[in-house]
C-alpha angles and dihedrals in degrees: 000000000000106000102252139170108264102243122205104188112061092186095064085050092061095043093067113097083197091086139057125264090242090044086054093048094045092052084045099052080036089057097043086050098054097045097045101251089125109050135208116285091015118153110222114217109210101204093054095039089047089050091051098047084040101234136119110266090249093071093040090057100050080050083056099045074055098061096032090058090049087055092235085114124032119211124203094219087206105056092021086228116164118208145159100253117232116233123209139222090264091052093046080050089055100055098044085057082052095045108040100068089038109049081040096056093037089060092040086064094034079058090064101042102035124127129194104251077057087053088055102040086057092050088047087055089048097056083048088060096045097049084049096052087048098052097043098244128156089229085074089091092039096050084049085049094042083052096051097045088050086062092050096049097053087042078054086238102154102137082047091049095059098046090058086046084077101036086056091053095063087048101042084076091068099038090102111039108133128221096064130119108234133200120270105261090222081069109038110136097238080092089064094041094051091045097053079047091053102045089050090235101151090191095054092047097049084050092043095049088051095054089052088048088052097048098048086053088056098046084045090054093051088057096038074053089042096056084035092059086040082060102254114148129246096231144076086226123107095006111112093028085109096063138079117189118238 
């Protein structure tokens, strides 16, 4: 995974000429995955999707190997079948093992080389996420990325960065199934997390960033409970057989 800005807004992508058609089609369906707007499970119709980003199908598959090589879509070789693959308790309990020690430890290190401006722009980034909570958009998982990258980047994570950059990509499918009960936003824990930032206390923001980790796993788990109680397996297997590619 190639160390990029995190984009909001897919259209504009789409609308640079910089960049190659299969490079805008890979940051589009990146983008979808991260915010939700494709879910978990979901089959992924070629035709239709390469009619919505505005590309041939040929520069739209070789976005999809992409993706599928990076594990953030399965494929079903015999059928050529392209879905959003499900994930499973055991997996949601793999990550957090994974994510606990290094987005501690990331904002452990953000905690001694902050600034102020730093301290604001996160705050800025924050009030982006919550607009975007309140009003219902699919940017709400992007801005919380885009938050969590930021941190990276002043703690000089990169190579950390990037390694989160995949695991968000498995969880981005589930950001927006209903029927869960989320934090208020007046006590995310985005607020601790920016103090101990801001008071340069390297212990209290590596706590701080656990907790968030925690909670996020938690509030992960209920909607991993909530597809299961709607009836969606628990399994990769079986998903995509429906569906022919192009």
């Amino acid at each position: 995974m190639s160390d990029t800005t995190i984009s909001t807004d897919g259209d504009a992508l789409l609308a640079s000429p910089a960049i190659s058609l299969a490079q805008q089609a890979y940051e589009y369906i990146r983008a979808a995955l991260l915010s939700g707007r494709f879910t978990s499970g979901q089959k992924l119709v070629l035709r239709p999707l390469a009619k919505e980003i505005g590309i041939s199908l040929t520069p739209l598959r070789d976005a999809l190997l992409r993706l599928v090589v990076e594990q953030a879509l399965v494929v079903n070789t015999r059928g050529g079948v392209v879905c959003v693959p499900r994930i499973t308790a055991d997996e949601l309990e793999q990550i957090l093992a994974v994510r606990v020690p290094l987005e501690g430890e990331v904002a452990a290190r953000a905690a001694s080389r902050i600034t102020d401006d730093q301290v604001a722009e996160l705050r800025r980034i924050h009030a982006d996420y919550a607009a975007s909570v309140q009003a219902g958009e699919d940017t709400a998982m992007l801005h919380n990325l885009r938050f969590h990258r930021r941190i990276g980047e002043i703690g000089g994570a990169r190579i950390v960065n990037n390694i989160l950059d995949g695991i968000w990509l498995r969880l981005g499918p589930l950001s927006r199934v209903p029927g869960t009960d989320l934090v208020e936003l007046l006590d995310h824990p985005h607020h601790a997390l920016i103090a101990a930032l801001e008071a340069r206390d390297p212990v209290q923001a590596r706590d701080a960033a656990i907790r968030e980790v925690r909670h996020g796993h938690d509030v992960t788990l209920s909607r991993l409970a909530h597809l299961g109680e709607q009836g969606h397996a628990t399994s990769d297997r079986g998903v995509c057989k429906l569906l022919r590619v192009g």
